[in-house]
py3Dmol code that shows the C-alpha trace and the ligand (Angstrom):
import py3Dmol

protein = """\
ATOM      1  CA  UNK A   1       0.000   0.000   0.000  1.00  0.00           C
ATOM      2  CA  UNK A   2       1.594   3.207  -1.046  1.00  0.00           C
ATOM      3  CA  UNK A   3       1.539   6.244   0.517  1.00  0.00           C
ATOM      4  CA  UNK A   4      -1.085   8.876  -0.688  1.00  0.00           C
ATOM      5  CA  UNK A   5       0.947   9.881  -4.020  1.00  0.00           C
ATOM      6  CA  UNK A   6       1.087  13.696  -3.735  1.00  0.00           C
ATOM      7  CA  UNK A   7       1.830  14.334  -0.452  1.00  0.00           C
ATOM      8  CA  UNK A   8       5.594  13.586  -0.893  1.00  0.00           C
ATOM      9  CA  UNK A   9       6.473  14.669  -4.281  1.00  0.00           C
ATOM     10  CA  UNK A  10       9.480  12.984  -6.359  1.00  0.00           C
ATOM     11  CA  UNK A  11      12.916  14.389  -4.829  1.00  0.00           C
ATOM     12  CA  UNK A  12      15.110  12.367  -7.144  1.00  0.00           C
ATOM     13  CA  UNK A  13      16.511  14.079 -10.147  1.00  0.00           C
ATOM     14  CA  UNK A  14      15.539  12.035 -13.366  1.00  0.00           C
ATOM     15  CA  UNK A  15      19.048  11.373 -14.697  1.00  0.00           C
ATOM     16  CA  UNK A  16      20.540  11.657 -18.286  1.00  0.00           C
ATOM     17  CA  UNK A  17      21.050   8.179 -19.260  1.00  0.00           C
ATOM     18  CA  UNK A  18      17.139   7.989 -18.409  1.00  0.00           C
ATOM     19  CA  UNK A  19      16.399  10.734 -20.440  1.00  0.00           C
ATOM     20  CA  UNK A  20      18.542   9.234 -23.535  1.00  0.00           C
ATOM     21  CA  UNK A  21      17.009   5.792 -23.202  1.00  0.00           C
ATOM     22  CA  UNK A  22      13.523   6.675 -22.717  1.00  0.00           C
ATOM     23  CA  UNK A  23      13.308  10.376 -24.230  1.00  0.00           C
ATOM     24  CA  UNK A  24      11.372  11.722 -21.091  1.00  0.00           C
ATOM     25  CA  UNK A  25      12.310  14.545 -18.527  1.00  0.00           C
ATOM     26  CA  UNK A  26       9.882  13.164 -15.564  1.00  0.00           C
ATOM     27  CA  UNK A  27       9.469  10.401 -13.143  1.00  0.00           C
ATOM     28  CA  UNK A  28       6.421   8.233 -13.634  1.00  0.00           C
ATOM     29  CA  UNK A  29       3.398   9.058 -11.818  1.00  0.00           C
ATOM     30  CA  UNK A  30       1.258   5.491 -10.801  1.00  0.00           C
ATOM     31  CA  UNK A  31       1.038   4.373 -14.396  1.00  0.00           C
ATOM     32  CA  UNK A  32       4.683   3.761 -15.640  1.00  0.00           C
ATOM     33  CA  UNK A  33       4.966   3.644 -19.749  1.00  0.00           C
ATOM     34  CA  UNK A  34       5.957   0.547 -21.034  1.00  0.00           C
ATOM     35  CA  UNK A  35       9.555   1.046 -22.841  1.00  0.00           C
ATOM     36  CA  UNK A  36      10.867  -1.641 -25.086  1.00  0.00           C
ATOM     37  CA  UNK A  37      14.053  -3.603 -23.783  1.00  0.00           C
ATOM     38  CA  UNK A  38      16.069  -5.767 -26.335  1.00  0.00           C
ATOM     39  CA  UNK A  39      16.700  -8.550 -23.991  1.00  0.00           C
ATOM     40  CA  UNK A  40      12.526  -9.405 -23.558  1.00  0.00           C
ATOM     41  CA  UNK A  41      11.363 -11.932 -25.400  1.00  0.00           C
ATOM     42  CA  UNK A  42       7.714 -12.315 -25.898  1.00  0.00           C
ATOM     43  CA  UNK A  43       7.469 -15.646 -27.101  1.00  0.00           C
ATOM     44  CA  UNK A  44       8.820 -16.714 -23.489  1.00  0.00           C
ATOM     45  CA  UNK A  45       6.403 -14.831 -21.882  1.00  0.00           C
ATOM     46  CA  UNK A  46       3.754 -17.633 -20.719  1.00  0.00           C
ATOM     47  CA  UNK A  47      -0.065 -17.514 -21.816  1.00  0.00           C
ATOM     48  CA  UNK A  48      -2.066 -17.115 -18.305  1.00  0.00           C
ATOM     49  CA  UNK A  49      -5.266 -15.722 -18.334  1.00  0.00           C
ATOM     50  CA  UNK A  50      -5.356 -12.696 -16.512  1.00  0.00           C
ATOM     51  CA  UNK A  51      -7.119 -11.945 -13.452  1.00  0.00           C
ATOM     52  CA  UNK A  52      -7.929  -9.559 -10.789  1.00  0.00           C
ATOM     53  CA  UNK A  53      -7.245 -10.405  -7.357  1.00  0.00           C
ATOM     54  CA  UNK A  54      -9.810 -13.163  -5.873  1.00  0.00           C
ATOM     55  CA  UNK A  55     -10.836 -13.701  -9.597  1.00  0.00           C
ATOM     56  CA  UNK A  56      -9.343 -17.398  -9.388  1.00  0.00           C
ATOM     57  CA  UNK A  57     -12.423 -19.998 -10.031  1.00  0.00           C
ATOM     58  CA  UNK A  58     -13.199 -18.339 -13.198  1.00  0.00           C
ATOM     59  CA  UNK A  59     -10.369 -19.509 -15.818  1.00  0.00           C
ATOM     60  CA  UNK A  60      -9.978 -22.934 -15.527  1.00  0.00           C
ATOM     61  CA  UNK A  61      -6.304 -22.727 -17.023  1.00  0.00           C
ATOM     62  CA  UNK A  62      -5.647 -20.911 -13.867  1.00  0.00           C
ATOM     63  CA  UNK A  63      -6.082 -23.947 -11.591  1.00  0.00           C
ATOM     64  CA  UNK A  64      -3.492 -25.804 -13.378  1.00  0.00           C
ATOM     65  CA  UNK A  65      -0.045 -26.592 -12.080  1.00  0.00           C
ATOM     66  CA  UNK A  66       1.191 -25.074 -14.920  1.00  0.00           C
ATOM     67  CA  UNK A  67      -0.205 -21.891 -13.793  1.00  0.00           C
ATOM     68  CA  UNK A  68       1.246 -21.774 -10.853  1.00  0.00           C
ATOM     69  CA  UNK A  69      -0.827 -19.205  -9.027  1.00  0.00           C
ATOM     70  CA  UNK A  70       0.342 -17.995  -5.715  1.00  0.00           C
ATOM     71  CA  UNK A  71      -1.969 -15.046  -4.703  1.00  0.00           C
ATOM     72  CA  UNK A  72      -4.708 -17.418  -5.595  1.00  0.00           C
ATOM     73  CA  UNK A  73      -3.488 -21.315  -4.671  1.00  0.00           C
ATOM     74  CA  UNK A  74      -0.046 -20.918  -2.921  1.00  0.00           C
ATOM     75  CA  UNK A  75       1.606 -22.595  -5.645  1.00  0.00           C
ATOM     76  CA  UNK A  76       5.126 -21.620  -5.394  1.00  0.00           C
ATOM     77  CA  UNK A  77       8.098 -22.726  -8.121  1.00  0.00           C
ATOM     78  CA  UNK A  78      10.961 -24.131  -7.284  1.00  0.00           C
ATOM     79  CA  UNK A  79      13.029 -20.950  -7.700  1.00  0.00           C
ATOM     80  CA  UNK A  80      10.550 -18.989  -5.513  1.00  0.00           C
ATOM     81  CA  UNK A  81      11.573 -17.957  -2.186  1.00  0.00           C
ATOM     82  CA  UNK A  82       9.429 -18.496   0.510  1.00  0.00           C
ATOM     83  CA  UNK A  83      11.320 -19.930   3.275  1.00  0.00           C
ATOM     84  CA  UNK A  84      14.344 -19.309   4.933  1.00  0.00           C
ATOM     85  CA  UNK A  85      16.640 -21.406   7.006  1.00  0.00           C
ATOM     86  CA  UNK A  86      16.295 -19.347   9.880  1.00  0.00           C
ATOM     87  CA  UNK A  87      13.010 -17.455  10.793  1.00  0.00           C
ATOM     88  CA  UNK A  88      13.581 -13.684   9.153  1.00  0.00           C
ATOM     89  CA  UNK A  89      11.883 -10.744   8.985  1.00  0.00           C
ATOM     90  CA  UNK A  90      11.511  -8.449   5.429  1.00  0.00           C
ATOM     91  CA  UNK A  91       9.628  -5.460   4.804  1.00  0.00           C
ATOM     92  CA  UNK A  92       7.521  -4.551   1.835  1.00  0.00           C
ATOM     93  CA  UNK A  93       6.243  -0.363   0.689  1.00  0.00           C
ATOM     94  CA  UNK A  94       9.218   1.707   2.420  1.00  0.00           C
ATOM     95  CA  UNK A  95      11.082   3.140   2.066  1.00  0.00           C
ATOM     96  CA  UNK A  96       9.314   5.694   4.117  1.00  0.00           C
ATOM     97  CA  UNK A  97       9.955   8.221   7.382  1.00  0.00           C
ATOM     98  CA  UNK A  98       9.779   5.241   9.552  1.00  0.00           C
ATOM     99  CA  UNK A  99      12.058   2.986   7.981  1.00  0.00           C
ATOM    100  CA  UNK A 100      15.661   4.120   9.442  1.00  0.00           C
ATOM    101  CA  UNK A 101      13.929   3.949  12.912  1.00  0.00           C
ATOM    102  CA  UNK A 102      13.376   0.319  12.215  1.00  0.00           C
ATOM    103  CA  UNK A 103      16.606  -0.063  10.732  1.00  0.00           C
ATOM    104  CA  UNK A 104      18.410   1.624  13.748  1.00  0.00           C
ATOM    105  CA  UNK A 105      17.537  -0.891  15.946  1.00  0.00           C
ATOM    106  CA  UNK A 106      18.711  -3.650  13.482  1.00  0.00           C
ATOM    107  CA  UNK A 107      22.088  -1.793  13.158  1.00  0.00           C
ATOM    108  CA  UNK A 108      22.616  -2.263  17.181  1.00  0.00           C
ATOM    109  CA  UNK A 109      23.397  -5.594  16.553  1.00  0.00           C
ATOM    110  CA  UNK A 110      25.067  -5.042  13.074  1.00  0.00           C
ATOM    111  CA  UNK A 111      21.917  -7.406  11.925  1.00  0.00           C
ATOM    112  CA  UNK A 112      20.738  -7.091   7.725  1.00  0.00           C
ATOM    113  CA  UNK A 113      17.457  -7.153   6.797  1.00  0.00           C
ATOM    114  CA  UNK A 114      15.939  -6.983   3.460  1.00  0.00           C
ATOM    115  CA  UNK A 115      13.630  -4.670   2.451  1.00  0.00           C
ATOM    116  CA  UNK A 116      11.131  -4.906  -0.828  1.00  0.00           C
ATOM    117  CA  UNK A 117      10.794  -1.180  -1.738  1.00  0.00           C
ATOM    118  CA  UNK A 118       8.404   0.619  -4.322  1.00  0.00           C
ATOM    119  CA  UNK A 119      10.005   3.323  -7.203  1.00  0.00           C
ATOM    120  CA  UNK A 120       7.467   5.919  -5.938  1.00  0.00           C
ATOM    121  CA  UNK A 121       8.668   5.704  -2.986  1.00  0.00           C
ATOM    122  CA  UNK A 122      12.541   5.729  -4.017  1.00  0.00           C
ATOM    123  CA  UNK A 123      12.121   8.973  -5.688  1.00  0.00           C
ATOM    124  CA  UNK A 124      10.366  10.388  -2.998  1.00  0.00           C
ATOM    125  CA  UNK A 125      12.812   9.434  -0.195  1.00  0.00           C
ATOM    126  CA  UNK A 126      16.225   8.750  -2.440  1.00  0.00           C
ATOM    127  CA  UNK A 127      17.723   9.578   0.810  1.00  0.00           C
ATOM    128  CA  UNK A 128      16.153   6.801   3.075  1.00  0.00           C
ATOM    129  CA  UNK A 129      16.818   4.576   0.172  1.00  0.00           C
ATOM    130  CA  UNK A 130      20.530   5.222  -0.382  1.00  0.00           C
ATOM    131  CA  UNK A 131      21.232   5.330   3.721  1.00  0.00           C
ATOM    132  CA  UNK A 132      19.626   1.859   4.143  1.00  0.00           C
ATOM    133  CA  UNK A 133      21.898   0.535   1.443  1.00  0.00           C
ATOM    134  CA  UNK A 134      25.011   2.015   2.709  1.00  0.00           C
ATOM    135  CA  UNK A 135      24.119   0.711   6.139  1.00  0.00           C
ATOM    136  CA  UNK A 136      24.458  -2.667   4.115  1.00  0.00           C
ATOM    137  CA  UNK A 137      20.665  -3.574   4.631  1.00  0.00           C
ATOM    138  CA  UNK A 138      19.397  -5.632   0.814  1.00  0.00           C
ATOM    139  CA  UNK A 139      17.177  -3.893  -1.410  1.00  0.00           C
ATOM    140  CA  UNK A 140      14.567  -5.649  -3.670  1.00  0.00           C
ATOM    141  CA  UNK A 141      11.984  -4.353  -5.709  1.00  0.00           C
ATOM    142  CA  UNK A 142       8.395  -4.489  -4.877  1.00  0.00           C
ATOM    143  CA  UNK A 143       7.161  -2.648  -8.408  1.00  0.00           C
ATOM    144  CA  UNK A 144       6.947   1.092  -9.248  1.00  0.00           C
ATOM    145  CA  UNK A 145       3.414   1.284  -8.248  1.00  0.00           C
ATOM    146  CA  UNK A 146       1.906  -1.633  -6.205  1.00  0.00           C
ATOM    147  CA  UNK A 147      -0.246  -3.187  -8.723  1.00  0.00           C
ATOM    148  CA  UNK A 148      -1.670  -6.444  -8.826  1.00  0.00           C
ATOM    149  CA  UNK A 149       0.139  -8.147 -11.625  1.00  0.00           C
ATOM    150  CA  UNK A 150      -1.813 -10.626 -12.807  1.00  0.00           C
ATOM    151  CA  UNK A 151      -4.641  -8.453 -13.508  1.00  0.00           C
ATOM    152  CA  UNK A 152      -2.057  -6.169 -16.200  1.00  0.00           C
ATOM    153  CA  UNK A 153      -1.008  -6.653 -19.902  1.00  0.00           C
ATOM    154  CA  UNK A 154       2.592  -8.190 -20.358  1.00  0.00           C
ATOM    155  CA  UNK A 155       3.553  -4.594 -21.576  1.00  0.00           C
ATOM    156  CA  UNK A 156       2.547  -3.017 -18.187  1.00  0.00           C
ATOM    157  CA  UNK A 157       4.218  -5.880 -16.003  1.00  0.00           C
ATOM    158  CA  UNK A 158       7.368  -5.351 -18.052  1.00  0.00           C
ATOM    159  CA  UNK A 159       6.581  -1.060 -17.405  1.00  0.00           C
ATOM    160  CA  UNK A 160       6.426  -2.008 -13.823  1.00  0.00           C
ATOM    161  CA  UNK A 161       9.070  -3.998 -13.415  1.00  0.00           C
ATOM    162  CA  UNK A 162      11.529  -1.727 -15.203  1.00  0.00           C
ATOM    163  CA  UNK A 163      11.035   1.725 -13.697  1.00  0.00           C
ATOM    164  CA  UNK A 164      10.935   0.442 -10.137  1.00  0.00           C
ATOM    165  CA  UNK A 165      14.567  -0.538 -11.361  1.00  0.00           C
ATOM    166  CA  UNK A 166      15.332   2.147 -12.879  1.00  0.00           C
ATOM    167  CA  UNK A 167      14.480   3.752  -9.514  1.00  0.00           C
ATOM    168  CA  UNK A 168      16.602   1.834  -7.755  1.00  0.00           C
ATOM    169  CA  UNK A 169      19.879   2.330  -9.870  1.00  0.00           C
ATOM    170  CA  UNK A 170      19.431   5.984  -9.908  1.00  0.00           C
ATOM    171  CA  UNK A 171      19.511   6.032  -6.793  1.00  0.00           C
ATOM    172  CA  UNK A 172      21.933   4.235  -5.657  1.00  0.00           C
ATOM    173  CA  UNK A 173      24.003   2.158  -8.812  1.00  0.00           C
ATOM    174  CA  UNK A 174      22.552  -1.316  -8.485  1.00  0.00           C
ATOM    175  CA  UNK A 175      20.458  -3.899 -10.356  1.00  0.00           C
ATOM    176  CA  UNK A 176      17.915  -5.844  -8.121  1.00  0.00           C
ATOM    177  CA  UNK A 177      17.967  -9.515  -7.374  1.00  0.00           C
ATOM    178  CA  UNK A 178      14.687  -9.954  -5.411  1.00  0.00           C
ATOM    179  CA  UNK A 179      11.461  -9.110  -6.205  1.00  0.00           C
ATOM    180  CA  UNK A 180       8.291  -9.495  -4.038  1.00  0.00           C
ATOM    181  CA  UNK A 181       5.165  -9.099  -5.978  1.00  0.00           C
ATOM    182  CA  UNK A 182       2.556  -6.642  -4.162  1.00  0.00           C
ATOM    183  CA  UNK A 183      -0.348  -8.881  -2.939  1.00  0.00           C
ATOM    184  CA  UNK A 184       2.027 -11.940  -3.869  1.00  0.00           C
ATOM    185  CA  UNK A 185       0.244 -11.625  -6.985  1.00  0.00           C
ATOM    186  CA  UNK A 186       2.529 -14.123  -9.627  1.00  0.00           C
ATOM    187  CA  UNK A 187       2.220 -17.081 -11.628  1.00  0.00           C
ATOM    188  CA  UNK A 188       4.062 -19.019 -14.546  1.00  0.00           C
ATOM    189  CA  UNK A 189       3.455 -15.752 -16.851  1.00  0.00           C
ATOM    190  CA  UNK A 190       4.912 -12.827 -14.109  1.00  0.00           C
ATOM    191  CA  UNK A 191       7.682 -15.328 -13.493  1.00  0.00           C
ATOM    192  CA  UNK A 192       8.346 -15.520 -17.042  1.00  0.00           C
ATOM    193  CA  UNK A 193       8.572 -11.707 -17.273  1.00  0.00           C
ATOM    194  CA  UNK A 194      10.819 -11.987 -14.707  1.00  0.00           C
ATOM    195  CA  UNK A 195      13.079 -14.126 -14.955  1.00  0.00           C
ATOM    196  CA  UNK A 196      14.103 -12.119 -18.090  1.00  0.00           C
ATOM    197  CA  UNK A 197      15.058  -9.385 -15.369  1.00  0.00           C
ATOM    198  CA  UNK A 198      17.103 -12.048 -13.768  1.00  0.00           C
ATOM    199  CA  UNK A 199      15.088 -11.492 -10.948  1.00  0.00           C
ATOM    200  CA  UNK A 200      13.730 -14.196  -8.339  1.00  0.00           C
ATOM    201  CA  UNK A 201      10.288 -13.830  -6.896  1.00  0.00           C
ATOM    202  CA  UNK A 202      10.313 -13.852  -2.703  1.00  0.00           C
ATOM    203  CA  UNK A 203       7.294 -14.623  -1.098  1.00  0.00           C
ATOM    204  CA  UNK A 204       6.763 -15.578   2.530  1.00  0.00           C
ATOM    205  CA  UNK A 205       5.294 -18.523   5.062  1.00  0.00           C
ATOM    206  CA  UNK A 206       4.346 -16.014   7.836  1.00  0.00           C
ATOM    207  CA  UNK A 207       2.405 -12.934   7.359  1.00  0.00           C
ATOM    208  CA  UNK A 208       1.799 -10.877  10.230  1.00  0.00           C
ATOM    209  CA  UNK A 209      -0.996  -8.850   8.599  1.00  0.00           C
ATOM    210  CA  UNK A 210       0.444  -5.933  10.156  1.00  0.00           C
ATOM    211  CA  UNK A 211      -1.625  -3.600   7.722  1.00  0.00           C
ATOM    212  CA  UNK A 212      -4.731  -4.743   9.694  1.00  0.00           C
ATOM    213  CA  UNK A 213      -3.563  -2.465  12.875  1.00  0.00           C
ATOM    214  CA  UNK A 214      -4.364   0.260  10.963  1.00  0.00           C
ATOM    215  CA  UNK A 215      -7.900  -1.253  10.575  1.00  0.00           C
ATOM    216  CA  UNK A 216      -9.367   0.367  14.323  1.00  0.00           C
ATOM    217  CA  UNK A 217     -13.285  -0.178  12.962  1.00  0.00           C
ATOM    218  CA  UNK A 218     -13.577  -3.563  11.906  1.00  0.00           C
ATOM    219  CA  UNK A 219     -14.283  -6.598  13.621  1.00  0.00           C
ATOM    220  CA  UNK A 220     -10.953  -7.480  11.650  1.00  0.00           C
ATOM    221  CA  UNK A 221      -8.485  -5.267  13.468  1.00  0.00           C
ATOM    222  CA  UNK A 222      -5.147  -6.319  14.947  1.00  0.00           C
ATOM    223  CA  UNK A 223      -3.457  -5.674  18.028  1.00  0.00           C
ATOM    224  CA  UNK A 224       0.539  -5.889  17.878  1.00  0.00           C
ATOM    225  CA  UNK A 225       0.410  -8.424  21.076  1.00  0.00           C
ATOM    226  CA  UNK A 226      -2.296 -10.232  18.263  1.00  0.00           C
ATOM    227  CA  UNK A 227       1.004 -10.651  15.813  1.00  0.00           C
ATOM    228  CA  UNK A 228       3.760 -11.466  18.535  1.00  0.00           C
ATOM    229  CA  UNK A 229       1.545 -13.829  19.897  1.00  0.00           C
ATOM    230  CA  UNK A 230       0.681 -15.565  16.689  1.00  0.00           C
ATOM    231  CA  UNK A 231       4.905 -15.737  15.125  1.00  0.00           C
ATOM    232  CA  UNK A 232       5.993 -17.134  18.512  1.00  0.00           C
ATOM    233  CA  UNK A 233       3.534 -20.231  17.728  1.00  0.00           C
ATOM    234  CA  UNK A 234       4.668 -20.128  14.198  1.00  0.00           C
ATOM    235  CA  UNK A 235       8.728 -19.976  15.650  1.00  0.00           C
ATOM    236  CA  UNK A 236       7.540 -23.175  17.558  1.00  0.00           C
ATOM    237  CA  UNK A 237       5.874 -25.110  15.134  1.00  0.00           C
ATOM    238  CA  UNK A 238       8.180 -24.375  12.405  1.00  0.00           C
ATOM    239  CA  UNK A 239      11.746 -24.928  14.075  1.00  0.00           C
ATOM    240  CA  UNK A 240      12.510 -21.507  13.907  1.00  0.00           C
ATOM    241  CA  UNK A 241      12.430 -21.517  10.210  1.00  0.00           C
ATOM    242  CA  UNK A 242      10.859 -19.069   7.551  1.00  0.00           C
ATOM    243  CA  UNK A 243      10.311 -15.640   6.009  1.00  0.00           C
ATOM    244  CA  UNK A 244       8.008 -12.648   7.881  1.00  0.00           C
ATOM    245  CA  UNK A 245       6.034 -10.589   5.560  1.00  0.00           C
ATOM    246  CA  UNK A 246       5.808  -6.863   7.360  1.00  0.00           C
ATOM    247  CA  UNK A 247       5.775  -3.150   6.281  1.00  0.00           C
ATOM    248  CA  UNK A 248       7.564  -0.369   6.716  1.00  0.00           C
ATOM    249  CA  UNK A 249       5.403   2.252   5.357  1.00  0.00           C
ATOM    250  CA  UNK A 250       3.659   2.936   8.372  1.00  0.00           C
ATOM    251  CA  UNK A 251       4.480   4.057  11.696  1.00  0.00           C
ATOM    252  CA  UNK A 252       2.133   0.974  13.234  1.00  0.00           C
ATOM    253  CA  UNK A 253       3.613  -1.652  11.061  1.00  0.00           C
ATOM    254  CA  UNK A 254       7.404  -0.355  11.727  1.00  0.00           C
ATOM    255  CA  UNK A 255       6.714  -0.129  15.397  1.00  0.00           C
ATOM    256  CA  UNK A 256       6.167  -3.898  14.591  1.00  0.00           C
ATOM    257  CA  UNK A 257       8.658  -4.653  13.375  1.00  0.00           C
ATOM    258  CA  UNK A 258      10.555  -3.302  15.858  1.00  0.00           C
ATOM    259  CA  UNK A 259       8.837  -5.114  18.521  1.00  0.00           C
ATOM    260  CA  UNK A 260       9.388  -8.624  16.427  1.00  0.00           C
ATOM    261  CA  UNK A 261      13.085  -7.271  16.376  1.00  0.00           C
ATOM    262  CA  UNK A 262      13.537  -6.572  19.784  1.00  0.00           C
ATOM    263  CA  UNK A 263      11.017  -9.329  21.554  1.00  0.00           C
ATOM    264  CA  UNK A 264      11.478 -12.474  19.158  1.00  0.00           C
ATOM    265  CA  UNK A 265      14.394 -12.647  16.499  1.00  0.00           C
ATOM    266  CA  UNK A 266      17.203 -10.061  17.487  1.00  0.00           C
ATOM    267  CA  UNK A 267      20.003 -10.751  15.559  1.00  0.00           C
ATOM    268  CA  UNK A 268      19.634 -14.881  14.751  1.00  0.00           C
ATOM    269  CA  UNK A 269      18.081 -13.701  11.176  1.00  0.00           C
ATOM    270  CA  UNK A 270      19.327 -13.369   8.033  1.00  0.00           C
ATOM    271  CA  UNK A 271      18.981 -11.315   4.841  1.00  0.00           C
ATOM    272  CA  UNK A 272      16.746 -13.016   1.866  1.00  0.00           C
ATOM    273  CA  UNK A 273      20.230 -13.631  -0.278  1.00  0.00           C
ATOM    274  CA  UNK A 274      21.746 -15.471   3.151  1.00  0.00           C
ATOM    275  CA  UNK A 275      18.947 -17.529   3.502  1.00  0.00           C
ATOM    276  CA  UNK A 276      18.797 -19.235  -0.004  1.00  0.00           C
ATOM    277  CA  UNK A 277      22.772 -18.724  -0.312  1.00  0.00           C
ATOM    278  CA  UNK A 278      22.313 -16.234  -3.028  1.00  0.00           C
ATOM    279  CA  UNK A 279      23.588 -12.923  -4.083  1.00  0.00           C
ATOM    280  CA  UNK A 280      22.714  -9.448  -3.354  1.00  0.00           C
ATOM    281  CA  UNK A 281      22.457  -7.425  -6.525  1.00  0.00           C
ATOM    282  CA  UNK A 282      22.397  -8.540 -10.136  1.00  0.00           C
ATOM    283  CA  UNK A 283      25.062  -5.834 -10.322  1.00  0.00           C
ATOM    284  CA  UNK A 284      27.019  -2.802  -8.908  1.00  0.00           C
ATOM    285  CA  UNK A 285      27.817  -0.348 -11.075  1.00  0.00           C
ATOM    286  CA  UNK A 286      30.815   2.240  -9.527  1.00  0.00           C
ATOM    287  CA  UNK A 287      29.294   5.214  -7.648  1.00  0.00           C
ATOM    288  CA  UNK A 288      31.212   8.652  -8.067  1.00  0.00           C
TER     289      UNK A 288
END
"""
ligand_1 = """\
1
ZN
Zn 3.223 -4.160 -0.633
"""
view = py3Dmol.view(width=600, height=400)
view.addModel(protein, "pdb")
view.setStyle({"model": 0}, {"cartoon": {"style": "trace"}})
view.addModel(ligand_1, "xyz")
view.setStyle({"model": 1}, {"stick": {}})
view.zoomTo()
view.show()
């Protein structure tokens, strides 16, 4: 969930080699253009039927294996990530005001997290962005604009995909690894996109369904001692194995975090790379 769009407005300059590739002056706003890239290939790009989310009974090609739906059957592929040898938080939607707050109390115990972010968000705080990296924390992309992918044309996936990139090596000179899908939206045809990015989807065995905090009306609200409660069970059942979904876009959800930090995992957790034995960034270009 992004923050409301306008209130922060983009604070990252759109740089040259942007301009020259792409022949704009401007950032995005929530609907990136699609710009060709020689290295897609359509013809890879797998026939799904799209759907919105919760649409998943109506295509019958959908419920095949050889869809591989996660946002609607958990069906994960085998290079998904969705695990982790030791139980480890991530954050999806920063970065935000409240994410060095979170990451301060990580850096007390020089402990890495991993951290999904969204390219309207890295232009709007480039500096959040570029401190979290240089504090050594991983960065993975979690889309320019938080759509849900299945429900978009191969051309806006791609549009997706490549600005919130774009974002990211502005910012700070690097090519994303991991990618978490907003709404874990994927299957066989998103993969397909990206694995053309060399990118690897990350999902997650635990969500905390932080977001629901925020939620004070409903019957369906949280509580943070809710979400301790409910991960300490997990830690138990699960050998102290697997991946936390939270958010650090909110003040609520990074208190959270902070909490699951400070109460539960301290520093026996490891980045997304560490826990499949993986690398950090596709690549690192030089930074003057
Ligand atoms: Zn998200």
């Amino acid at each position: 969930m992004p923050a409301s769009p306008m209130q922060f407005p983009p604070k990252l300059p759109f740089p040259k080699w942007l301009h020259d590739f792409t022949g704009l002056n401007t950032w995005p706003d929530l609907e990136p253009p699609y710009i060709p890239l020689d290295f897609i290939d359509f013809n890879k790009i797998l026939n799904i039927p799209i759907h919105q989310q919760g649409q998943c009974y109506e295509f019958p090609d959908l419920r095949s294996p050889k869809s591989c739906s996660f946002d609607c059957f958990n069906c994960v592929e085998v290079d998904d990530v969705y695990t982790c040898s030791k139980l480890s938080q991530t954050f999806d939607d920063g970065p935000s005001p409240h994410t060095l707050k979170l990451l301060n109390e990580f850096d007390k115990t020089n402990t890495k997290t991993t951290l999904f972010t969204l390219g309207v968000n890295i232009i709007r705080f480039p500096e959040v962005y570029q401190e979290s990296y240089r504090r050594g924390h991983v960065m993975g992309s979690h889309t320019w604009s938080h759509k849900f992918l299945p429900g978009l044309t191969n051309e806006k996936i791609i549009a997706q995909i490549e600005w919130s990139i774009w974002a990211m090596n502005a910012t700070s000179g690097h090519l994303p690894k991991w990618f978490r899908p907003p709404y874990g939206g994927i299957d066989n045809r998103i993969r397909s996109i990206l694995r053309q990015f060399g990118m690897q989807a990350v999902l997650w065995d635990f969500d905390t369904f932080d977001w629901k905090m925020l939620d004070t009306s409903s019957q369906n609200t949280r509580k943070e001692a809710d979400i301790l409660v409910d991960l300490k069970k997990f830690q138990k059942l699960k050998f102290n194995k697997g991946l936390i979904l939270e958010h650090d876009a909110i003040q609520k959800t990074a208190d959270v975090g902070i909490e699951i930090y400070n109460k539960i995992l301290k520093s026996d957790q490891l980045t997304v790379p560490l826990c499949v034995g993986g690398i950090d960034y596709i690549k690192k270009f030089p930074q003057s």
